[in-house]
C-alpha positions in Angstrom: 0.0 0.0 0.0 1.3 3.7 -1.0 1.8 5.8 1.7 3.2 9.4 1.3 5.8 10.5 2.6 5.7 12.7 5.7 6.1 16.9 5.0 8.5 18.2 7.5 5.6 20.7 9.2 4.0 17.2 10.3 7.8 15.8 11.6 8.3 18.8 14.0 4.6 18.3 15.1 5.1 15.3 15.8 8.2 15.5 17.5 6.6 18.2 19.4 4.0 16.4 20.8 6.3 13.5 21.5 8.3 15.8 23.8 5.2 17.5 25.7 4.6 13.4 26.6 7.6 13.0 27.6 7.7 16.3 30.2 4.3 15.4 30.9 4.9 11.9 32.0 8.5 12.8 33.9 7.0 15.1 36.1 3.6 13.2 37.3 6.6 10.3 38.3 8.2 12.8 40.0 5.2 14.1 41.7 4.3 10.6 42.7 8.3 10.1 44.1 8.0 13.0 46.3 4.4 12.2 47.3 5.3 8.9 48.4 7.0 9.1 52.0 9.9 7.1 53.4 9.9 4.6 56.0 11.3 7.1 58.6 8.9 9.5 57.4 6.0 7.3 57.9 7.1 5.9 61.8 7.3 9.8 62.4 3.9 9.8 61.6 2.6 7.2 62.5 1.1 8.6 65.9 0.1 11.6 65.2 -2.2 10.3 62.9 -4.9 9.2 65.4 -4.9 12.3 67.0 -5.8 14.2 63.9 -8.9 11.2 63.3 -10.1 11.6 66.3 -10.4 15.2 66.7 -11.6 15.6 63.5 -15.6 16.5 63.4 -18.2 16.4 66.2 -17.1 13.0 67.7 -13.7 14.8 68.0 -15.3 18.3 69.2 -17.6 16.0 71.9 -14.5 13.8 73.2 -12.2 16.7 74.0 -15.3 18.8 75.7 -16.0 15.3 77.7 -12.0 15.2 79.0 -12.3 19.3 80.0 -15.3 18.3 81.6 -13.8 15.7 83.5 -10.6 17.9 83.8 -12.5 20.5 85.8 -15.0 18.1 87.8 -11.2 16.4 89.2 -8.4 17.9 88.0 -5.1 15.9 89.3 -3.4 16.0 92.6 0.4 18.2 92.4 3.2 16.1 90.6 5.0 16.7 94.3 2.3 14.6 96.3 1.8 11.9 93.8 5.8 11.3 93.7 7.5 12.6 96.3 10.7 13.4 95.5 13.8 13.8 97.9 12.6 17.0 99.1 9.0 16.1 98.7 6.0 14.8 102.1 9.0 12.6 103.3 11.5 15.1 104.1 9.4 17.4 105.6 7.6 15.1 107.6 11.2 13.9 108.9 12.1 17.8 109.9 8.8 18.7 111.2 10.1 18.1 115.1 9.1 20.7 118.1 11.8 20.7 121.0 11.4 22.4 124.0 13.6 22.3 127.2 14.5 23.0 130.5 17.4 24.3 132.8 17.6 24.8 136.8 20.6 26.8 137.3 21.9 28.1 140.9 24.2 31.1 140.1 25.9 33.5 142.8 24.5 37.0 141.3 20.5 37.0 140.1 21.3 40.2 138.2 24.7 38.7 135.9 22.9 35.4 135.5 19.8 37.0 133.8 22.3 39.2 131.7 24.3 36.1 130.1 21.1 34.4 129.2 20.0 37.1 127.6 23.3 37.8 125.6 22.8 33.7 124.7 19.8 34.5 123.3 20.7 37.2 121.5 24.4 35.4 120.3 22.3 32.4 118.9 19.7 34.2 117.0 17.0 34.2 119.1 14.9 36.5 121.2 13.7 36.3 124.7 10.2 35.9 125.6 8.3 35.5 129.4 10.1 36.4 132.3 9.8 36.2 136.1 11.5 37.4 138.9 10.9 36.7 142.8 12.8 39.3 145.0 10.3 39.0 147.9 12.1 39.8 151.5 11.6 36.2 152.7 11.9 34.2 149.1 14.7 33.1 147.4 16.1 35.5 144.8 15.3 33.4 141.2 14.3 34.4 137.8 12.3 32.3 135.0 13.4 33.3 131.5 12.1 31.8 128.4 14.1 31.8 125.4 12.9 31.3 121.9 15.8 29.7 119.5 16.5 28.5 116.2 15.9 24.9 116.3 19.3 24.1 114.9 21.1 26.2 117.7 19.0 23.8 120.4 21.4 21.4 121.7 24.2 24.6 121.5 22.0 26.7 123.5 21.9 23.7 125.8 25.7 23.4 126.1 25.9 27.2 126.3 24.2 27.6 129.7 26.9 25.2 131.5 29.2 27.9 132.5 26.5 30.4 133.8 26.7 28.3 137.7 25.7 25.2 138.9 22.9 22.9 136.4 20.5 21.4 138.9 18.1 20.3 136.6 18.6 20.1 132.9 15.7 18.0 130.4 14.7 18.3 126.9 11.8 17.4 125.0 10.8 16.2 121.4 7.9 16.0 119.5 7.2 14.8 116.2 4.0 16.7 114.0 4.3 15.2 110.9 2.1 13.6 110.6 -0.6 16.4 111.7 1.6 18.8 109.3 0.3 16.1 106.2 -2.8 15.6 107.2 -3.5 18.9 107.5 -1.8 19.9 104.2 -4.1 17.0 102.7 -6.7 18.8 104.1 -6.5 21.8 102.6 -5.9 20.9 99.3 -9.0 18.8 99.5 -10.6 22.1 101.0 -9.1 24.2 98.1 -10.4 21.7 95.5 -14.3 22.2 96.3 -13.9 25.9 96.6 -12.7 25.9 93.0 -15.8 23.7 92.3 -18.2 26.0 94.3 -16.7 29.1 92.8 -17.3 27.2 89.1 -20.9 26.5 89.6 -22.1 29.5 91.4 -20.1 31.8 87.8 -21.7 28.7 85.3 -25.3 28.0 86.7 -28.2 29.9 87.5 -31.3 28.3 89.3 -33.3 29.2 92.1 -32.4 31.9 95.1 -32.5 29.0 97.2 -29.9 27.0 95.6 -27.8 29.9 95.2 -27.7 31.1 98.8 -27.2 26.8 99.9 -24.1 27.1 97.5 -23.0 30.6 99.0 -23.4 29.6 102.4 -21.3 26.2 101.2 -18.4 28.1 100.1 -18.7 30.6 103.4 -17.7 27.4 105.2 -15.3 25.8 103.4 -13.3 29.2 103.0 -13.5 28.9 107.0 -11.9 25.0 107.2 -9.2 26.6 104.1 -8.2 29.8 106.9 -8.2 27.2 109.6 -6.0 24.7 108.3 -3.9 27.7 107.1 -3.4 29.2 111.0 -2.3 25.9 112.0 0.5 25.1 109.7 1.6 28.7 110.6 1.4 27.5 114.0 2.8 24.2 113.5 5.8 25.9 111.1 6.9 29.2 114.0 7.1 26.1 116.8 9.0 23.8 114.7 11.4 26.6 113.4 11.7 28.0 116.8 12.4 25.8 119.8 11.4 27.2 123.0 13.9 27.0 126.2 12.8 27.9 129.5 15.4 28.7 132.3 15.2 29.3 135.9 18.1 31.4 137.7 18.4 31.4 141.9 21.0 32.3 143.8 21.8 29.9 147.2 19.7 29.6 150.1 20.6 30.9 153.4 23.0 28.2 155.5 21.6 28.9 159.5 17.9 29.9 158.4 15.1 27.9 157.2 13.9 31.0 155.9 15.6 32.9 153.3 16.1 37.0 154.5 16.5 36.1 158.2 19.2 36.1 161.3 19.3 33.4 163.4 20.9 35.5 166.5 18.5 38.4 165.9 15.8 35.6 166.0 16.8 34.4 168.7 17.0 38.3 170.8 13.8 38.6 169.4 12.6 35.0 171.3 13.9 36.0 174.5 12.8 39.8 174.2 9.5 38.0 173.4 9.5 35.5 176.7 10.1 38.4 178.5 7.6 40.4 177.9 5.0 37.2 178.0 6.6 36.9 182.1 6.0 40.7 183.0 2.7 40.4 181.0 2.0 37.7 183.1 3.4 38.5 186.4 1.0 41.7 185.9 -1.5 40.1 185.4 -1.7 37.7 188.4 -1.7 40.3 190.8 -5.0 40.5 190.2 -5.4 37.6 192.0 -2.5 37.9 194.6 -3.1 41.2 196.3 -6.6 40.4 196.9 -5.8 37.0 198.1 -3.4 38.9 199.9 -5.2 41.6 201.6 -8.0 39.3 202.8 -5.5 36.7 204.3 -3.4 39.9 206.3 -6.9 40.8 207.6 -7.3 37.2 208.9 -4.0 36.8 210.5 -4.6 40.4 212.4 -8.1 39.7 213.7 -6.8 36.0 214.8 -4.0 37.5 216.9 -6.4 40.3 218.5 -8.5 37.9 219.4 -6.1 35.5 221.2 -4.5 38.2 223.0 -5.2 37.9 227.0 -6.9 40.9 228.8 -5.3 43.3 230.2 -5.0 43.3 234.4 -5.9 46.0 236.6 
């Protein structure tokens, strides 16, 4: 069969089109190379990809209002309380230690004993807080000093009131809140926690006057129990940070007198000045008795002899 040959306008039209194939069919294969990712690409992926699924539309919408719902009705505990750390309930709960003591101490001066423990407390950080002082004419001269420390100074404070005189009495206490310091903490968050929920319905819901005032008077309370348990881990914190020492300063009883302030020889001047005066008092007062008695007994005696005198003769 005779077939013409081809004009040169249909060669470059052809070849024209062959090339446009060509581009067309490089670049959709290169399209599809770039489009397809890589293994690391895909593991990189891989879990984001239900995240985006689920979130997407209104299942998505309702599950992540659900989980702020749930969020808000009971959000999670501190990180520090579920995992203590080092420095988390069980260290403090180890330091959480009140100490008080006690110290009897017979000096020689009232007045320079007082002085040093107050330069001790001042030396050691502390302040001084009570005192009493007994200078009564027939008491012995002593002082009771209380003296508020830092707990860490507690056993030097201790050791510091050896050279003031002679210890007569020296004890120390120790006792552990902890475990009230927890509780209480545990307390308060709880307490915390349903303010926040109070405080969340009473700006989110609206009902009756009734209900509101119940849920006003609610939170009154609970704001109460939050400023209580808030006093007493003050409390509990100041008595554990300070320790509290009280000391008692006399000087030495009298050595010849049961009573303090008193003489034994004017005592005794006074004892005999005193029997004295009891025998003139009494001495006085008998002759009350004896002159009578004596009068009447004269007159006897005179009329017996008058009478037992013989006549007289002529």
């Amino acid at each position: 069969m005779y077939r013409p040959a081809p004009t040169p306008r249909l060669r470059h039209f052809t070849v024209l089109a062959v090339l446009v194939i060509a581009g067309v069919l490089g670049a959709a294969c290169s399209g599809s190379a770039r489009d397809e990712p890589s293994d690391a690409m895909v593991a990189n992926q891989v879990a984001p990809a239900p995240a985006r699924e689920t979130t997407a539309g209104f299942a998505g919408a309702e599950a992540k209002r659900m989980a702020t719902a749930d969020a808000v009705a009971s959000p999670a505990p501190p990180a520090q309380a579920q995992q203590p750390g080092p420095r988390g309930t069980d260290s403090v709960t180890a330091s959480m230690i009140i100490r008080n003591g006690y110290v009897s101490i017979q000096v020689d001066s009232l007045e320079i004993a007082v002085a040093a423990v107050r330069a001790m407390a001042t030396r050691l950080g502390g302040y001084i807080g009570n005192v009493s002082t007994n200078t009564g004419e027939y008491q012995v001269r002593s002082s009771t000093i209380e003296v508020k420390i830092p707990s860490a100074r507690f056993e030097e404070a201790m050791a510091t009131l050896t050279p003031i005189g002679k210890v007569e009495q020296s004890n120390s206490t120790a006792e552990d809140v902890g475990e009230e310091f927890v509780d209480m903490t545990a307390r308060m968050q709880n307490a915390r926690r349903l303010e926040e929920r109070l405080v969340m319905l009473l700006t989110t819901r609206t009902g009756k006057l009734e209900d509101v005032l119940a849920v006003e008077r609610e939170l009154a309370r609970v704001r109460e129990e939050i400023e209580r348990f808030e006093g007493r881990l003050r409390f509990l914190r100041s008595r554990v940070a300070m320790s509290t020492l009280s000391v008692t300063v006399h000087e030495a009883a009298p050595l010849v007198s049961s009573n303090p302030g008193t003489s034994v020889i004017g005592e005794a001047v006074k004892a005999m000045w005193r029997n004295f005066v009891t025998f003139v008092a009494a001495v006085i007062a008998s002759l009350g008795v004896v002159v009578p008695v004596g009068a009447i007994l004269g007159l006897a005696a005179w009329w017996w002899r008058r009478r037992r005198r013989p006549p007289a003769t002529v």
